[in-house]
C-alpha angles and dihedrals in degrees: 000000000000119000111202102205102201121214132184091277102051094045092088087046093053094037079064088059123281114150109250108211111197145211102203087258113117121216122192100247096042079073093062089062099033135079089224144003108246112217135142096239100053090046086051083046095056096034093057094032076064090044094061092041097055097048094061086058092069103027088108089051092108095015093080094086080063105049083048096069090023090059098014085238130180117244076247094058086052085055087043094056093037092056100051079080102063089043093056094057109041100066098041091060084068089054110029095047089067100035084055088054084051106050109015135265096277101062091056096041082055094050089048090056086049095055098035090054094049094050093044083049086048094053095040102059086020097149088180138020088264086067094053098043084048097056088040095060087044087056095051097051085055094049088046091048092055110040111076090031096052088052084044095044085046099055083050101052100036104119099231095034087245093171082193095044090055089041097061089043094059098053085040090059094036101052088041091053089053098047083038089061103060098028088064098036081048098057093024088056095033099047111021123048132263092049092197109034099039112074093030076061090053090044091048093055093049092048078053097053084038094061095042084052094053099040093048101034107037120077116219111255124212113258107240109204131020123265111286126156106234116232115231096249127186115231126233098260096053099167087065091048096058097034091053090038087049094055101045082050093047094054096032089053074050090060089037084067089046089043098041113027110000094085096063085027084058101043080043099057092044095040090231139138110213114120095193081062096070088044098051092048097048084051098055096050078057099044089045087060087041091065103037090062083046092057109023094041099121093045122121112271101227089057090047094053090039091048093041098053082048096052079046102053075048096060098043097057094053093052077053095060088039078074099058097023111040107202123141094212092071093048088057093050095038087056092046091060086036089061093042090050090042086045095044106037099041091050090049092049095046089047089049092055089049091056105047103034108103110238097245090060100033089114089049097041099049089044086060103050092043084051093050085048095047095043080056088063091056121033108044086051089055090050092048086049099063091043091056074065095072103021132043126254094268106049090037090051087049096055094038090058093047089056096057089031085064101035087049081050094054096040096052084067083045090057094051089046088061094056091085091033087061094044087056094065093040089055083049 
């Protein structure tokens, strides 16, 4: 291969057109004509900068017990709190994806650290549940703010421009950042002192060396486009669009149980008091998912998306006979078919989205669906919030579990219908 290293002379006659091929070395004035410079630093920088992100998200995951006496707090207050999450992020992917075409990847990068710092500083020293709504909320605009720019940071830096490479990256730093994030609040808070300063503490320090990474070692990248909000839009092939959202929701409104109430349902059901228990339940249910992407990457989307709901209906059903039958040995199992069906079916509905969006609307298209999958983290645990008013854990978990059981059974037809429906714009 050919390597075109560009010099001050050359750089009028390739802005007229002339394709660039690259080595994954990065020369100064590469950087004029490209939207980014690709380098392998830069690409480790973004993809642990998302690592630490992601694992404040779920820091409070088995915390919440704790809030609960702390606060005196409803198992409606913990899915409330839960949820501002959720509502912090959803509408800011709708903001910050744009903005990030606008100004480069850096400066948002850089605006994701900020919030994400505030709300771990908010958590951390929270003395009400306004406080912890309020640094919730903080966290989810950062998280909002990063995760469409970081997959998109990482497909620009990384050094042989391997769009698939970069992808998988990208949901292997953001679901280990989420296991990574109860499994150490749960040992930190079970095991150290100060349960619920600590770890934000630790959190804080690595958003810090986060942000100095990324301002030293990341080079600012030309905005290619002026500020627009993008409109949610529905793609051709429609049919493929609500059957793939509707299982990303139906497995993400899955983790929003393990992230939300799983950690006191499980200490409830095995009448023990361990708070590193919840945590590492809820991590291996990521890990699980983590893996699954890792070995089951090349697969055909349709047969992820088809397995993974079924993993999923599995694993539900065993969370069900936890209820009746506490064992933790069916917890660990049941968490273990909840993360492949979370791995499989949200990588084949992410794959399916890619390949039907139209170019022009990619932007629009994807926003939408991530919007659709991050609503599903916040609202049915609301829901299953105010029922846990009136029921107790058990039966509310139960019921909970039928409804998604029977919504994952009528989308999997739905995914075999597409098929055609996806055969019909490809013939286009």
């Amino acid at each position: 291969m050919k390597v075109v290293k560009l010099k001050p002379s050359d750089e009028r006659r390739n802005e007229s057109g002339q394709d660039i091929e690259l080595d994954g070395s990065c020369d100064v004035n590469l950087c004029k004509v490209q939207e980014a410079c690709p380098n392998n630093r830069s690409f480790l920088i973004v993809a642990f900068a998302t690592l630490f992100l992601l694992m404040g998200a779920t820091i409070p995951t088995p915390l919440y017990g704790l809030y609960r006496v702390t606060f005196a707090l409803s198992p409606l207050g913990i899915t409330l709190i839960y949820a501002a999450y959720s509502v912090g992020v959803v509408p800011t992917l709708f903001f910050f994806g744009p903005l990030g075409d606008a100004l480069g990847r850096k400066p948002l990068l850089i605006i994701a650290i900020l919030f994400a710092i505030l709300g771990t500083l908010i958590l951390g020293f929270a003395t009400s549940f306004d406080w912890l709504i309020i640094g919730r909320l903080a966290q989810g605009i950062g998280i909002g703010a990063v995760l469409g720019n970081a997959t998109a940071a990482l497909v620009e830096f990384e050094p042989n421009r391997n769009k698939q490479r970069a992808s998988q990256i990208a949901g292997m730093a953001q679901l280990g950042g989420l296991g990574l994030g109860p499994l150490t609040a749960g040992l930190m808070a079970e095991y150290l002192f100060a349960p619920t300063l600590l770890v934000y503490l630790l959190e804080f320090i690595l958003l810090i060396l986060a942000l100095i990474l990324i301002l030293v070692g990341v080079p600012r990248s030309k905005g290619s486009e002026k500020f627009h909000l993008n409109k949610p839009s529905f793609p051709p092939a429609i049919v493929s669009f609500i059957s793939a959202s509707l299982a990303a929701a139906l497995v993400l409104t899955n983790s929003g149980l393990y992230f939300s109430l799983n950690p006191t349902f499980a200490l409830d059901i095995l009448h023990v008091n361990n708070i590193a228990l919840g945590g590492i339940i809820s991590s291996i249910m990521v890990f699980t998912a983590v893996a699954t992407q890792k070995f089951l990457w090349n697969h055909l989307s349709r047969n992820l998306e088809i397995g993974g709901l079924i993993s999923l209906i599995i694993g539900l059903s065993l969370i069900s006979i936890t209820t009746v039958h506490s064992s933790i040995v069916l917890l660990v199992i049941a968490a273990i078919f909840s993360g492949i069906g979370f791995g499989a079916a949200f990588m084949g509905a992410i794959n399916v989205i890619n390949s039907i969006a139209p170019s022009d609307k990619r932007g629009n298209v994807t926003s939408f669906f991530y919007a659709i999958s991050y609503a599903a983290l916040g609202v049915p645990i609301i829901g299953l919030g105010l029922a846990l008013q009136y029921l107790n854990i058990f039966t509310a978990v139960r019921e909970f579990v039928i409804i998604i059981i029977i919504i994952a059974i009528i989308d999997i037809p739905l995914i075999l219908y597409s098929r055609r429906d996806l055969k019909r714009e490809t013939l286009k």
